[in-house]
N, C-alpha and C positions, 0 to 999 in steps of 0.2 A: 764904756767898758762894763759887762756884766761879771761879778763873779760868781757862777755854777761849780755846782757838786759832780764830780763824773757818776755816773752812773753804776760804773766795772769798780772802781777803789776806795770810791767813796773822798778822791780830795778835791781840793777847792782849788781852781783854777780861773785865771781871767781869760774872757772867752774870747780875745782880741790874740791871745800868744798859742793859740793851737789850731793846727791843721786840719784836727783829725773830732770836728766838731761833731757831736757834743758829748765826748770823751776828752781827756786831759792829754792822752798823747794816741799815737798807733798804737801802741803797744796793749795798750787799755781797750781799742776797737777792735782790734784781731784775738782779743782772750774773748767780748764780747759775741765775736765773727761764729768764733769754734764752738761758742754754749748753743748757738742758735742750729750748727752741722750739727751737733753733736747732741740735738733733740734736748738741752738740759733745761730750756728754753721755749713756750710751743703757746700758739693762740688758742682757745676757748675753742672747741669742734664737739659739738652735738650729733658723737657718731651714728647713732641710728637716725635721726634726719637725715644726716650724708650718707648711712649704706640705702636708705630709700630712695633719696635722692638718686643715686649711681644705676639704682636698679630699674627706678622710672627711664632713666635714658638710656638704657641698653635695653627698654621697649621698643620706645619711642625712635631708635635707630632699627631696629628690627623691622618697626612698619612700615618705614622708609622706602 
């Protein structure tokens, strides 16, 4: 048995008594769920790379 910190409330939990791993219950994975919908949440994006990116392929389909 490990015991882990949830991530969403910050309590300590044994990680053999929850479902809803590696959160302490559901309740703590779906307030998790809605930060991620709800953009509160967002990975590392190097937006003018990516608008270059977008704009190289909507060439590169053009010449297609």
């Amino acid at each position: 048995m490990a015991t882990l910190r949830c991530p969403t409330c910050g309590h300590h939990f044994e990680s053999d008594y929850t479902p809803a791993m590696p959160f302490c219950s559901e309740r703590c994975r779906q307030i998790d769920l809605g930060q991620w919908l709800d953009e509160e949440h967002a990975l590392p994006v190097d937006i003018e790379k990516h608008i270059e990116e977008q704009a190289n392929r909507s060439l590169d389909d053009e010449d297609s």
